[in-house]
C-alpha positions in Angstrom: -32.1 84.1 37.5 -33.3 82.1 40.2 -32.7 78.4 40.2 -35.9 77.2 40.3 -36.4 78.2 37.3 -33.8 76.5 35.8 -34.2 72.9 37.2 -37.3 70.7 37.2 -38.4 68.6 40.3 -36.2 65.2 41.0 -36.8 62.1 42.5 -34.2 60.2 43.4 -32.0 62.6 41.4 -34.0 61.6 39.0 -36.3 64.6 36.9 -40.1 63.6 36.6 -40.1 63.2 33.2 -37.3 60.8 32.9 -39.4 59.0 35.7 -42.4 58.8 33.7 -40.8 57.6 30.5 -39.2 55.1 32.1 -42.8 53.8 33.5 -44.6 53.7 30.6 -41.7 51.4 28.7 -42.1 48.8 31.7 -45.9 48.7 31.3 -45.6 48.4 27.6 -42.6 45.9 27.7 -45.2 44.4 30.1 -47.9 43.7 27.9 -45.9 42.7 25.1 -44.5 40.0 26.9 -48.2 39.0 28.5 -49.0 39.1 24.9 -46.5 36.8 23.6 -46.7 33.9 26.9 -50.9 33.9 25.9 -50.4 33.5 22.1 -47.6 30.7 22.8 -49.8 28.9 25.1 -52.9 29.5 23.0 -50.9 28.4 19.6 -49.6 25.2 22.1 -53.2 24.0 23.1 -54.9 24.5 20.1 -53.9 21.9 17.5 -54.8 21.7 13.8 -58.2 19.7 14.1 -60.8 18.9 11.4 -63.9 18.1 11.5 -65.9 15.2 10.6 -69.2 15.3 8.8 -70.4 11.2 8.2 -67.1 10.3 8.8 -65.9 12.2 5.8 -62.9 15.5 5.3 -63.5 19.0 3.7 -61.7 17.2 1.0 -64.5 14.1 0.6 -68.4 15.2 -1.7 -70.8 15.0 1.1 -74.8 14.8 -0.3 -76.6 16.2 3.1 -80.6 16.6 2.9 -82.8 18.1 5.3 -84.1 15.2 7.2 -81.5 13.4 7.9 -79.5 12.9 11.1 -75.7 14.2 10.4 -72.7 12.7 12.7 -70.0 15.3 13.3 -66.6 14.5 14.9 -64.0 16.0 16.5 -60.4 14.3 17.2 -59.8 13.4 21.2 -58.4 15.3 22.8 -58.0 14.6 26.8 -59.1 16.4 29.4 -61.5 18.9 27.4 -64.6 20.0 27.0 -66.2 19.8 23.8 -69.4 22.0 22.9 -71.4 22.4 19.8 -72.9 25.3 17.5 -74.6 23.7 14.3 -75.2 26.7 12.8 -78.8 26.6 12.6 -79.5 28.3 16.0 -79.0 25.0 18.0 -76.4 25.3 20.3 -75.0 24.0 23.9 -74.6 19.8 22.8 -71.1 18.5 24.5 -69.1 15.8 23.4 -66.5 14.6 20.9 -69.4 13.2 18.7 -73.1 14.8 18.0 -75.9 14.2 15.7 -78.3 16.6 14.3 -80.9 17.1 12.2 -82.0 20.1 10.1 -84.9 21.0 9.0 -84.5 23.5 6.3 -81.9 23.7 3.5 -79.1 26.5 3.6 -75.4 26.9 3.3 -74.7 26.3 7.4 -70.9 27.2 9.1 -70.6 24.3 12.3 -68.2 25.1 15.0 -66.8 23.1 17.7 -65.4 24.6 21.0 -63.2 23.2 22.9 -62.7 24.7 26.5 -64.5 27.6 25.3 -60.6 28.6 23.9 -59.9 26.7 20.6 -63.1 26.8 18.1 -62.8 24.9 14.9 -65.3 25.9 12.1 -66.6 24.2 9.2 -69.4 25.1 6.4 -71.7 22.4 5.1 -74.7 22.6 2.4 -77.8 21.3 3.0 -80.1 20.5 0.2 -84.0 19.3 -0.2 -83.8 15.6 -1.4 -85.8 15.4 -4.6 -88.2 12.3 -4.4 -88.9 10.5 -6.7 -92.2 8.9 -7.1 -92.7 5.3 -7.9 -94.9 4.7 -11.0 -94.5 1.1 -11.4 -94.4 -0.3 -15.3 -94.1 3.0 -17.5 -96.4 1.9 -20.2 -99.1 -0.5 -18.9 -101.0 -2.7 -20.9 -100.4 -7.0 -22.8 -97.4 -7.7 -24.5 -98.6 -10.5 -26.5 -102.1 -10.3 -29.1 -103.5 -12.6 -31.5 -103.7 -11.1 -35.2 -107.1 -8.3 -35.2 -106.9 -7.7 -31.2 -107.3 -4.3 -30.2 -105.1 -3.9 -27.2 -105.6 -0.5 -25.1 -102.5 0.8 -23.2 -102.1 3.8 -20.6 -99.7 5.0 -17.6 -99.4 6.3 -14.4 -97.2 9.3 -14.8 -98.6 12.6 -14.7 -98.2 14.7 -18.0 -99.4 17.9 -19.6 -99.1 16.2 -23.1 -99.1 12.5 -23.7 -98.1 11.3 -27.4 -98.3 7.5 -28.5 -97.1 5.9 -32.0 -95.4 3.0 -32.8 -92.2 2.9 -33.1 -90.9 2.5 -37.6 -94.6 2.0 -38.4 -96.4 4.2 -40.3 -99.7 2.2 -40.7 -100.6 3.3 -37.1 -101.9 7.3 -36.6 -100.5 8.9 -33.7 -102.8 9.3 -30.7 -102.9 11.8 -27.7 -104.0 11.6 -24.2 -102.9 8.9 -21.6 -104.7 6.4 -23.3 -104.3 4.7 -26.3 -105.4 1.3 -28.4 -104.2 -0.5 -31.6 -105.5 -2.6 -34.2 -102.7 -5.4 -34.9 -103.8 -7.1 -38.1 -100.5 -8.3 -38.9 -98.3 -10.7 -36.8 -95.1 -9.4 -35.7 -93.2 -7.6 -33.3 -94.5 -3.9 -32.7 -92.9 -0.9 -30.0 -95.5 1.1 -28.3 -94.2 4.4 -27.6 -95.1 7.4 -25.3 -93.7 10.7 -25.5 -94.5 12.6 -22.4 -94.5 16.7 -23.0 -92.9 16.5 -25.8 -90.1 15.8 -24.3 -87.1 12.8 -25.4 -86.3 12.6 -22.0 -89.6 10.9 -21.2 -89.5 8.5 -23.9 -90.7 5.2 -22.7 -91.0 1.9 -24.9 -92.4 -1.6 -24.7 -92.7 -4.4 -27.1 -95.6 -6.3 -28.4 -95.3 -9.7 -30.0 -98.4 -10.3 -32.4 -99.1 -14.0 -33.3 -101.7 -15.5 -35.5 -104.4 -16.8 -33.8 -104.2 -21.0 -33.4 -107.4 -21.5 -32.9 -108.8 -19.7 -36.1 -106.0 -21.4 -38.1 -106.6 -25.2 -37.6 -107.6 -26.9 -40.9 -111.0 -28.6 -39.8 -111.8 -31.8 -41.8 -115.3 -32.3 -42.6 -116.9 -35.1 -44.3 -117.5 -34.7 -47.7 -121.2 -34.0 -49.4 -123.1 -37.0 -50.2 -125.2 -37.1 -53.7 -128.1 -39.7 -54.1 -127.6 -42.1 -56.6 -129.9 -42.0 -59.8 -132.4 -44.7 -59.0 -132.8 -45.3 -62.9 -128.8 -45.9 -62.9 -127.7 -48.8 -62.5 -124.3 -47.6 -60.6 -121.3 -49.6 -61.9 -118.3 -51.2 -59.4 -115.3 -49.0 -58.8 -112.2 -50.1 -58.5 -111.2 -47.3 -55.7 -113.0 -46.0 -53.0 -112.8 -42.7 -51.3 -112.4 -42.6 -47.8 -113.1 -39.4 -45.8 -112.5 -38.9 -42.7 -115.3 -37.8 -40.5 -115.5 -35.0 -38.3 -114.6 -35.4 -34.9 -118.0 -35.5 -32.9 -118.5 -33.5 -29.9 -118.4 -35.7 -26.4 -122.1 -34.5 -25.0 -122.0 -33.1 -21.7 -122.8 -34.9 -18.8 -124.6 -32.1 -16.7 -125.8 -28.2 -17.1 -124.8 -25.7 -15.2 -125.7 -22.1 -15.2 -123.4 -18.6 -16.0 -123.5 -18.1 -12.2 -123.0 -21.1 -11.2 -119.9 -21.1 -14.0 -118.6 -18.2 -12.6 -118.5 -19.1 -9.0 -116.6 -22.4 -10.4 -113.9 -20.3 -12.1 -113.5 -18.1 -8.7 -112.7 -21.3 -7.1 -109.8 -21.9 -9.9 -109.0 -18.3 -9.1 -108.9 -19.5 -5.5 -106.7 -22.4 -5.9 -109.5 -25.0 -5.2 -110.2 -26.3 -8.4 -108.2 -27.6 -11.6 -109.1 -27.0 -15.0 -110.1 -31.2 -15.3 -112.3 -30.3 -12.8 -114.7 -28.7 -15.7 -114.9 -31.7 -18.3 -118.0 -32.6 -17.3 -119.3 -29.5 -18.3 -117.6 -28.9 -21.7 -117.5 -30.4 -24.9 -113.6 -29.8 -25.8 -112.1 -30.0 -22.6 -109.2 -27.7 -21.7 -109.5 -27.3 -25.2 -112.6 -25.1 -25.7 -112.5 -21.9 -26.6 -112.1 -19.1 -24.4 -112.4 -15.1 -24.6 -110.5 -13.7 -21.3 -110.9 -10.2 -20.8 -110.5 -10.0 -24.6 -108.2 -12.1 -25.0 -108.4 -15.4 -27.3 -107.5 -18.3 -25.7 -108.5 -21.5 -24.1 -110.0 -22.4 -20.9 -107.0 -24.7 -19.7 -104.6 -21.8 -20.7 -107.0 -19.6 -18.8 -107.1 -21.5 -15.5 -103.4 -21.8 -15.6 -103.1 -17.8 -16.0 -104.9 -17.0 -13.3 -104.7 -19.5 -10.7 -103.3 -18.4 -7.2 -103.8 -14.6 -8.2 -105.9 -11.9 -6.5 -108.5 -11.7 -9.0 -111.9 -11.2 -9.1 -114.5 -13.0 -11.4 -117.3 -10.7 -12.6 -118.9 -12.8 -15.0 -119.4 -15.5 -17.1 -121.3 -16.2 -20.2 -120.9 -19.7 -21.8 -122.3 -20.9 -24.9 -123.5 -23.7 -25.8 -125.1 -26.5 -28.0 -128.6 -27.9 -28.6 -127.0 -30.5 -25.8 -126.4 -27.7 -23.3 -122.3 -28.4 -24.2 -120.2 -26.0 -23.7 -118.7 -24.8 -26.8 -117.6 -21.5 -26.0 -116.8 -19.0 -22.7 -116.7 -15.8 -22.3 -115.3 -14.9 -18.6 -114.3 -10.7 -17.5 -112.2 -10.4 -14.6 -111.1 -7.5 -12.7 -107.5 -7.2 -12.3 -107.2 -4.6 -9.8 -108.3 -7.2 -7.5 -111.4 -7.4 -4.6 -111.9 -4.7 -2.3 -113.6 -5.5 1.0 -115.0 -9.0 1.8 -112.1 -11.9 0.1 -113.6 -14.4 -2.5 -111.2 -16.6 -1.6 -112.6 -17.0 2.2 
Protein backbone atom coordinates (compact mmCIF):
# COMPACT_ATOMS: atom_id res chain seq x y z
CA UNK A 1 0.00 0.00 0.00
CA UNK A 2 1.40 3.17 -0.94
CA UNK A 3 1.77 5.89 1.62
CA UNK A 4 -0.16 8.34 0.34
CA UNK A 5 -2.86 6.69 0.93
CA UNK A 6 -2.40 6.30 4.37
CA UNK A 7 -1.51 9.90 5.46
CA UNK A 8 -3.52 13.08 4.87
CA UNK A 9 -1.79 16.44 3.90
CA UNK A 10 0.08 18.41 6.89
CA UNK A 11 0.94 21.75 7.61
CA UNK A 12 3.26 22.46 9.87
CA UNK A 13 3.13 18.77 10.92
CA UNK A 14 -0.02 19.60 11.45
CA UNK A 15 -3.12 17.40 9.31
CA UNK A 16 -5.76 19.85 7.65
CA UNK A 17 -8.41 18.89 9.58
CA UNK A 18 -6.82 19.48 12.94
CA UNK A 19 -6.02 22.89 11.31
CA UNK A 20 -9.46 23.68 10.58
CA UNK A 21 -10.92 22.71 13.84
CA UNK A 22 -8.67 24.65 15.55
CA UNK A 23 -9.89 27.73 13.40
CA UNK A 24 -13.25 27.67 13.79
CA UNK A 25 -12.89 27.44 17.89
CA UNK A 26 -10.86 30.78 17.67
CA UNK A 27 -13.57 32.48 15.54
CA UNK A 28 -16.29 31.21 17.82
CA UNK A 29 -14.29 31.87 21.10
CA UNK A 30 -14.08 35.20 19.21
CA UNK A 31 -17.43 36.14 19.02
CA UNK A 32 -18.38 34.97 22.26
CA UNK A 33 -16.15 37.24 23.87
CA UNK A 34 -17.21 40.28 21.34
CA UNK A 35 -20.50 39.28 22.58
CA UNK A 36 -19.93 39.47 26.16
CA UNK A 37 -17.56 43.12 26.11
CA UNK A 38 -20.94 44.73 23.97
CA UNK A 39 -23.52 43.33 26.48
CA UNK A 40 -21.27 44.57 29.53
CA UNK A 41 -20.91 47.91 28.09
CA UNK A 42 -24.45 48.02 26.85
CA UNK A 43 -25.89 46.70 30.41
CA UNK A 44 -23.12 49.65 31.89
CA UNK A 45 -24.61 52.64 29.81
CA UNK A 46 -27.98 51.85 30.02
CA UNK A 47 -29.38 52.51 33.53
CA UNK A 48 -32.83 51.70 34.94
CA UNK A 49 -34.74 55.03 33.81
CA UNK A 50 -38.47 55.80 34.09
CA UNK A 51 -40.36 57.93 32.56
CA UNK A 52 -42.36 60.84 33.48
CA UNK A 53 -45.76 61.58 32.29
CA UNK A 54 -47.04 65.17 34.31
CA UNK A 55 -44.51 64.62 36.57
CA UNK A 56 -46.05 61.44 37.69
CA UNK A 57 -44.49 57.23 37.88
CA UNK A 58 -46.18 54.04 36.19
CA UNK A 59 -47.11 53.68 39.74
CA UNK A 60 -49.18 57.31 40.09
CA UNK A 61 -53.44 57.32 38.21
CA UNK A 62 -52.79 59.62 35.40
CA UNK A 63 -56.38 61.07 33.70
CA UNK A 64 -54.95 62.15 30.03
CA UNK A 65 -57.57 63.55 27.45
CA UNK A 66 -57.11 64.24 23.94
CA UNK A 67 -56.51 67.89 23.83
CA UNK A 68 -54.26 68.41 26.16
CA UNK A 69 -50.57 69.07 26.14
CA UNK A 70 -48.66 66.00 28.08
CA UNK A 71 -45.03 66.75 29.70
CA UNK A 72 -42.82 63.64 29.46
CA UNK A 73 -39.47 63.36 31.31
CA UNK A 74 -36.55 61.54 31.22
CA UNK A 75 -33.75 61.53 34.08
CA UNK A 76 -30.29 63.51 32.97
CA UNK A 77 -28.13 61.91 31.91
CA UNK A 78 -24.82 63.78 30.59
CA UNK A 79 -23.45 63.84 27.53
CA UNK A 80 -26.55 62.14 25.52
CA UNK A 81 -28.82 62.56 23.16
CA UNK A 82 -32.24 62.23 23.87
CA UNK A 83 -35.04 61.55 21.02
CA UNK A 84 -38.66 61.03 21.14
CA UNK A 85 -41.38 58.52 19.56
CA UNK A 86 -44.97 59.42 21.14
CA UNK A 87 -46.49 56.62 19.75
CA UNK A 88 -48.88 58.37 17.64
CA UNK A 89 -46.70 58.57 14.48
CA UNK A 90 -44.87 61.77 15.76
CA UNK A 91 -41.45 61.15 15.99
CA UNK A 92 -37.79 62.94 15.87
CA UNK A 93 -38.36 65.72 19.11
CA UNK A 94 -34.85 65.77 21.25
CA UNK A 95 -34.47 66.61 24.61
CA UNK A 96 -34.72 65.47 28.23
CA UNK A 97 -38.23 67.09 28.41
CA UNK A 98 -41.14 67.21 25.46
CA UNK A 99 -44.70 68.15 25.21
CA UNK A 100 -47.29 66.77 22.98
CA UNK A 101 -50.58 66.74 22.23
CA UNK A 102 -52.90 64.08 20.79
CA UNK A 103 -55.54 64.23 19.01
CA UNK A 104 -57.41 61.02 19.12
CA UNK A 105 -57.88 58.62 22.06
CA UNK A 106 -56.04 55.12 22.11
CA UNK A 107 -53.99 53.01 24.34
CA UNK A 108 -50.32 54.70 22.99
CA UNK A 109 -46.57 52.86 23.98
CA UNK A 110 -43.97 56.23 24.33
CA UNK A 111 -40.37 55.61 23.93
CA UNK A 112 -37.39 57.52 24.69
CA UNK A 113 -33.95 56.98 22.93
CA UNK A 114 -31.07 57.80 24.15
CA UNK A 115 -27.95 57.70 21.77
CA UNK A 116 -30.02 55.74 19.52
CA UNK A 117 -28.61 52.64 22.13
CA UNK A 118 -30.74 52.58 25.34
CA UNK A 119 -34.73 53.02 24.56
CA UNK A 120 -37.02 53.19 27.44
CA UNK A 121 -40.72 52.47 26.73
CA UNK A 122 -43.86 53.39 28.41
CA UNK A 123 -47.74 52.89 27.53
CA UNK A 124 -50.19 55.64 28.42
CA UNK A 125 -54.20 55.80 27.77
CA UNK A 126 -55.74 58.53 26.29
CA UNK A 127 -59.36 59.21 26.74
CA UNK A 128 -62.14 61.76 25.19
CA UNK A 129 -62.92 64.16 28.19
CA UNK A 130 -66.65 64.04 28.68
CA UNK A 131 -68.08 67.71 28.87
CA UNK A 132 -70.29 68.65 30.74
CA UNK A 133 -72.72 71.30 29.79
CA UNK A 134 -73.66 74.05 32.03
CA UNK A 135 -77.42 74.44 32.56
CA UNK A 136 -77.55 76.95 35.14
CA UNK A 137 -80.41 76.60 38.04
CA UNK A 138 -82.00 72.99 37.43
CA UNK A 139 -85.52 73.90 38.01
CA UNK A 140 -86.19 77.52 37.04
CA UNK A 141 -89.02 79.41 38.20
CA UNK A 142 -90.11 81.88 42.05
CA UNK A 143 -89.49 80.42 45.21
CA UNK A 144 -91.84 82.52 47.13
CA UNK A 145 -96.09 82.94 46.15
CA UNK A 146 -98.85 84.51 47.87
CA UNK A 147 -101.77 82.06 48.76
CA UNK A 148 -103.92 81.41 44.94
CA UNK A 149 -100.73 82.29 42.77
CA UNK A 150 -100.18 80.13 39.95
CA UNK A 151 -96.49 79.91 39.51
CA UNK A 152 -95.12 78.19 36.17
CA UNK A 153 -91.69 76.42 36.36
CA UNK A 154 -89.38 74.79 33.46
CA UNK A 155 -85.60 73.87 32.79
CA UNK A 156 -82.91 73.93 30.60
CA UNK A 157 -81.79 70.36 30.33
CA UNK A 158 -82.59 68.37 27.48
CA UNK A 159 -84.89 65.20 28.14
CA UNK A 160 -86.94 62.63 26.34
CA UNK A 161 -89.43 62.54 29.32
CA UNK A 162 -89.94 65.26 31.79
CA UNK A 163 -92.20 64.37 34.95
CA UNK A 164 -93.16 67.14 37.74
CA UNK A 165 -95.09 66.60 41.16
CA UNK A 166 -94.63 67.81 44.39
CA UNK A 167 -92.86 66.30 46.62
CA UNK A 168 -95.52 64.29 49.92
CA UNK A 169 -98.45 66.11 48.30
CA UNK A 170 -101.10 64.45 46.75
CA UNK A 171 -103.47 67.45 46.16
CA UNK A 172 -101.25 68.33 43.09
CA UNK A 173 -101.71 65.92 39.67
CA UNK A 174 -98.52 65.07 38.14
CA UNK A 175 -97.65 66.90 34.90
CA UNK A 176 -95.39 66.11 31.88
CA UNK A 177 -93.39 68.11 29.48
CA UNK A 178 -90.71 70.74 30.46
CA UNK A 179 -93.19 72.94 31.70
CA UNK A 180 -95.24 73.00 34.47
CA UNK A 181 -97.60 75.45 36.88
CA UNK A 182 -99.29 75.07 40.30
CA UNK A 183 -102.12 76.40 42.03
CA UNK A 184 -100.87 77.16 45.85
CA UNK A 185 -104.13 77.80 47.77
CA UNK A 186 -102.63 76.98 50.97
CA UNK A 187 -99.65 78.67 52.70
CA UNK A 188 -96.69 76.55 53.37
CA UNK A 189 -93.64 75.16 52.25
CA UNK A 190 -94.05 73.01 48.96
CA UNK A 191 -90.92 70.84 46.80
CA UNK A 192 -91.23 71.08 43.19
CA UNK A 193 -89.90 68.08 41.64
CA UNK A 194 -88.62 66.89 38.13
CA UNK A 195 -87.88 63.55 37.10
CA UNK A 196 -85.99 63.52 33.95
CA UNK A 197 -86.45 60.04 31.80
CA UNK A 198 -87.64 58.41 34.36
CA UNK A 199 -84.70 58.29 35.71
CA UNK A 200 -83.69 58.88 39.94
CA UNK A 201 -80.54 59.99 38.87
CA UNK A 202 -81.95 63.11 37.38
CA UNK A 203 -84.00 64.01 40.18
CA UNK A 204 -83.84 67.67 40.82
CA UNK A 205 -85.77 69.66 43.77
CA UNK A 206 -86.43 73.15 44.85
CA UNK A 207 -88.50 74.66 47.55
CA UNK A 208 -91.34 77.04 47.51
CA UNK A 209 -92.42 78.99 50.52
CA UNK A 210 -96.21 80.00 50.14
CA UNK A 211 -97.42 82.99 52.40
CA UNK A 212 -100.77 84.57 52.75
CA UNK A 213 -101.19 87.51 51.00
CA UNK A 214 -100.72 90.93 53.40
CA UNK A 215 -102.42 93.00 51.44
CA UNK A 216 -105.74 90.97 51.09
CA UNK A 217 -105.52 90.30 54.88
CA UNK A 218 -105.51 93.79 56.48
CA UNK A 219 -108.76 94.39 58.59
CA UNK A 220 -110.00 97.75 56.96
CA UNK A 221 -112.08 99.92 59.37
CA UNK A 222 -114.96 101.58 57.83
CA UNK A 223 -117.27 103.94 59.38
CA UNK A 224 -120.28 102.69 60.49
CA UNK A 225 -123.91 103.18 58.63
CA UNK A 226 -125.74 106.07 59.63
CA UNK A 227 -129.82 105.82 60.14
CA UNK A 228 -131.93 109.11 60.09
CA UNK A 229 -133.59 109.84 63.12
CA UNK A 230 -137.52 109.65 63.25
CA UNK A 231 -138.46 113.22 62.90
CA UNK A 232 -141.75 112.48 64.92
CA UNK A 233 -139.23 111.08 67.86
CA UNK A 234 -138.22 113.12 70.02
CA UNK A 235 -134.56 111.27 70.42
CA UNK A 236 -133.69 111.01 74.12
CA UNK A 237 -129.82 111.88 75.73
CA UNK A 238 -127.52 108.99 75.96
CA UNK A 239 -125.32 108.53 78.49
CA UNK A 240 -122.53 106.81 75.98
CA UNK A 241 -121.53 107.65 72.73
CA UNK A 242 -120.15 105.60 70.02
CA UNK A 243 -117.17 106.59 68.40
CA UNK A 244 -116.08 105.09 65.04
CA UNK A 245 -113.24 105.61 63.57
CA UNK A 246 -113.27 106.88 60.05
CA UNK A 247 -111.71 105.51 57.11
CA UNK A 248 -108.53 106.66 56.27
CA UNK A 249 -109.10 109.12 53.19
CA UNK A 250 -107.12 108.86 50.16
CA UNK A 251 -104.31 111.84 49.71
CA UNK A 252 -105.59 113.13 45.95
CA UNK A 253 -103.00 113.18 43.54
CA UNK A 254 -101.22 116.16 42.57
CA UNK A 255 -100.77 115.51 38.82
CA UNK A 256 -101.80 112.77 35.98
CA UNK A 257 -99.73 110.99 34.07
CA UNK A 258 -100.27 108.52 31.40
CA UNK A 259 -99.38 104.34 31.13
CA UNK A 260 -96.56 105.48 28.89
CA UNK A 261 -95.41 107.98 30.51
CA UNK A 262 -95.63 105.51 33.78
CA UNK A 263 -93.73 103.11 32.19
CA UNK A 264 -90.88 105.22 30.95
CA UNK A 265 -90.77 106.38 34.88
CA UNK A 266 -90.41 102.84 36.13
CA UNK A 267 -87.48 102.17 33.34
CA UNK A 268 -85.74 104.99 34.95
CA UNK A 269 -86.05 103.10 38.52
CA UNK A 270 -84.90 100.11 36.50
CA UNK A 271 -82.10 102.38 35.40
CA UNK A 272 -80.99 103.56 38.71
CA UNK A 273 -82.30 107.21 38.15
CA UNK A 274 -85.19 107.35 40.14
CA UNK A 275 -86.40 106.24 43.78
CA UNK A 276 -89.56 104.94 44.55
CA UNK A 277 -90.42 108.66 46.59
CA UNK A 278 -89.98 109.86 43.42
CA UNK A 279 -93.73 108.61 42.48
CA UNK A 280 -95.84 110.18 45.41
CA UNK A 281 -96.98 112.67 43.49
CA UNK A 282 -98.60 110.40 41.31
CA UNK A 283 -100.14 107.88 43.81
CA UNK A 284 -102.63 107.78 46.34
CA UNK A 285 -100.81 105.23 48.89
CA UNK A 286 -97.40 105.85 48.34
CA UNK A 287 -94.88 102.98 48.34
CA UNK A 288 -97.80 101.50 49.67
CA UNK A 289 -100.05 101.01 46.71
CA UNK A 290 -100.69 98.02 45.33
CA UNK A 291 -98.76 96.42 42.72
CA UNK A 292 -99.07 93.23 40.34
CA UNK A 293 -95.34 92.45 39.04
CA UNK A 294 -95.22 90.02 36.41
CA UNK A 295 -97.90 88.25 38.47
CA UNK A 296 -96.79 88.74 41.35
CA UNK A 297 -98.70 90.60 44.33
CA UNK A 298 -96.83 93.13 45.81
CA UNK A 299 -96.26 96.78 46.29
CA UNK A 300 -94.73 99.38 44.32
CA UNK A 301 -91.90 100.31 46.93
CA UNK A 302 -91.11 96.51 47.15
CA UNK A 303 -91.26 96.61 43.44
CA UNK A 304 -88.70 99.45 42.79
CA UNK A 305 -86.45 97.89 45.30
CA UNK A 306 -86.58 94.39 43.36
CA UNK A 307 -85.60 95.62 40.35
CA UNK A 308 -83.46 98.49 40.70
CA UNK A 309 -79.87 98.29 39.10
CA UNK A 310 -80.96 95.09 37.12
CA UNK A 311 -80.94 94.52 33.33
CA UNK A 312 -84.49 94.65 32.82
CA UNK A 313 -86.71 95.71 30.41
CA UNK A 314 -90.24 97.46 31.05
CA UNK A 315 -92.93 96.47 28.56
CA UNK A 316 -95.81 98.02 30.01
CA UNK A 317 -97.65 99.58 32.35
CA UNK A 318 -101.36 99.86 33.20
CA UNK A 319 -102.32 101.83 36.33
CA UNK A 320 -105.60 102.32 37.75
CA UNK A 321 -107.04 104.81 39.13
CA UNK A 322 -109.79 106.96 40.84
CA UNK A 323 -112.51 109.50 39.83
CA UNK A 324 -109.28 111.90 40.98
CA UNK A 325 -106.97 110.34 38.38
CA UNK A 326 -105.09 108.58 41.84
CA UNK A 327 -103.35 105.92 41.42
CA UNK A 328 -104.81 103.13 43.27
CA UNK A 329 -103.46 100.30 41.60
CA UNK A 330 -100.42 99.18 38.90
CA UNK A 331 -100.03 96.71 36.86
CA UNK A 332 -96.29 96.64 35.31
CA UNK A 333 -94.81 93.24 32.89
CA UNK A 334 -91.21 93.16 32.63
CA UNK A 335 -89.00 91.02 30.59
CA UNK A 336 -86.44 89.27 32.40
CA UNK A 337 -84.31 88.02 29.85
CA UNK A 338 -83.27 91.50 29.52
CA UNK A 339 -82.96 94.17 26.25
CA UNK A 340 -81.49 93.01 23.15
CA UNK A 341 -80.01 95.69 20.87
CA UNK A 342 -80.22 99.50 21.69
CA UNK A 343 -79.76 99.88 26.01
CA UNK A 344 -82.75 101.61 27.92
CA UNK A 345 -80.49 102.58 30.26
CA UNK A 346 -78.48 104.97 27.72
Amino acid sequence: MKPSTIFTRRVAGLDYNVWITMIVLILLSAGLFSYTLINRESKETCDPLDIYVNGRTVTDTINLHTGDPVSFRIAYVPDTRVTWDFGDGVTGEEGFHAIHTYKQEAVFTVRASINNECVYTRKITVKTPVIIPEYGEDIIGENEAFTGEVLEFTTARPAKNYEWYIENNANFPKQSGSKASFKFKLQGNYVVTLVLDQDRQKKYSKTVVVQDDPLLNQDIKRKPLEIPADPGKVEQPKDTQVISLPETPRRPATKVISDDNFRSLVQSVVCEKMISSDFKQYLCDGDNTVVVYNGKRTTFGAMCAEVKGKKLKVESVVAGRDNDNCVTSITVTVDKKGWLGKNPCK
